[in-house]
C-alpha positions as CSV (number, residue, x, y, z in Angstrom):
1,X,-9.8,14.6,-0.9
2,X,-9.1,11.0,0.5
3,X,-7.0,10.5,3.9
4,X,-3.4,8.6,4.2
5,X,-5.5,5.7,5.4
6,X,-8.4,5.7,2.4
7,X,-5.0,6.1,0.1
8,X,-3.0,3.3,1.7
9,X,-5.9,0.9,1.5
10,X,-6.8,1.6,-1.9
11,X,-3.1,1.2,-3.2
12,X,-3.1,-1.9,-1.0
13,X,-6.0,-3.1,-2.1
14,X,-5.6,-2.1,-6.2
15,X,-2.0,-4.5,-5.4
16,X,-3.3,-7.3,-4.0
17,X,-5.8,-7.4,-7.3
18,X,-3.4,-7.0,-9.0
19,X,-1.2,-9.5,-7.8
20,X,-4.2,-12.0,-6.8
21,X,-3.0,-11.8,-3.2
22,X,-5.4,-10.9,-0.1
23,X,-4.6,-7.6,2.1
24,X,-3.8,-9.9,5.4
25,X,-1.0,-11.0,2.6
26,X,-0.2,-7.9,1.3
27,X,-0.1,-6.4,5.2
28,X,2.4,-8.8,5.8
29,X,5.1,-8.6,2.7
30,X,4.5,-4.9,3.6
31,X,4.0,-3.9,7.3
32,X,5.4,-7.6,8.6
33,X,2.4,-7.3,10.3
34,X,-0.9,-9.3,8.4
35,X,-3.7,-7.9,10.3
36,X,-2.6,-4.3,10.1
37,X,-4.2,-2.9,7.1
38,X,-7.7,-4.8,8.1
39,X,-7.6,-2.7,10.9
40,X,-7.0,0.3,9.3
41,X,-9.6,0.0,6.7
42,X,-12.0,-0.7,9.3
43,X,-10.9,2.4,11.6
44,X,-9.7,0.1,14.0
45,X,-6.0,0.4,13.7
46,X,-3.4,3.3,12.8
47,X,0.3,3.5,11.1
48,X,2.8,6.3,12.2
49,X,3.6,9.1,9.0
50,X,7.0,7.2,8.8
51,X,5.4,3.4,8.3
52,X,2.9,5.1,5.7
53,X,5.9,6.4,3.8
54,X,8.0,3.5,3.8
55,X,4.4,1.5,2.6
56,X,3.9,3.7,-0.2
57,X,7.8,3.5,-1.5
58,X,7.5,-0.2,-1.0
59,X,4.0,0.1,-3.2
60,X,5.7,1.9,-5.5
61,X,9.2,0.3,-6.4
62,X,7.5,-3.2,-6.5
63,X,4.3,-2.3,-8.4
64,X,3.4,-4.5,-11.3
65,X,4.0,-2.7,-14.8
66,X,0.9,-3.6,-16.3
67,X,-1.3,-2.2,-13.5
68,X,-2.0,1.4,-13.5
69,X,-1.3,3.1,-10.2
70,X,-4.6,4.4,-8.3
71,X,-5.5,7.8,-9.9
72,X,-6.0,10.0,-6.9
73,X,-3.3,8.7,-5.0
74,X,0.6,10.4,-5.5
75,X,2.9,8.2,-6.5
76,X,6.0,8.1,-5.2
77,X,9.2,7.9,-7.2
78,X,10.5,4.4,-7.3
79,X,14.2,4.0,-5.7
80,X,17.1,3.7,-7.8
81,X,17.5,0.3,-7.1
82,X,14.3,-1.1,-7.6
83,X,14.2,0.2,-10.9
């Protein structure tokens, strides 16, 4: 089973591929913070339960259509108004 953090960094990571944009990038359009998710793929850094949420909604209303969402991951529903 994969922890919050091993989730949010592989959606974060599968986006950024997706998108051809780096994680710093990615941290930043997400967390408005670009180092962040370095940190927390490297063990170094932490997000509350509430910043993971809003991540994974954020992942999930904007994700590109052609790009299959990580397997092992739930996937929130996307917002009304992002779809």
């Amino acid at each position: 089973m994969m922890t919050l953090r091993e989730q949010l960094i592989l959606v974060s990571d599968s986006f950024g591929l997706a998108r051809g944009l780096g994680r710093q990038r990615v941290s930043t359009m997400v967390l408005n913070r670009g180092p962040t998710l370095d940190g927390v793929a490297r063990g170094e850094k932490d997000v509350t339960t509430g910043t993971f949420e809003r991540a994974m909604q954020w992942f999930s209303d904007n994700w590109p259509e052609d790009t299959e969402w990580p397997r092992d991951v739930r996937r929130p529903e996307r917002a009304r108004e992002a779809a």
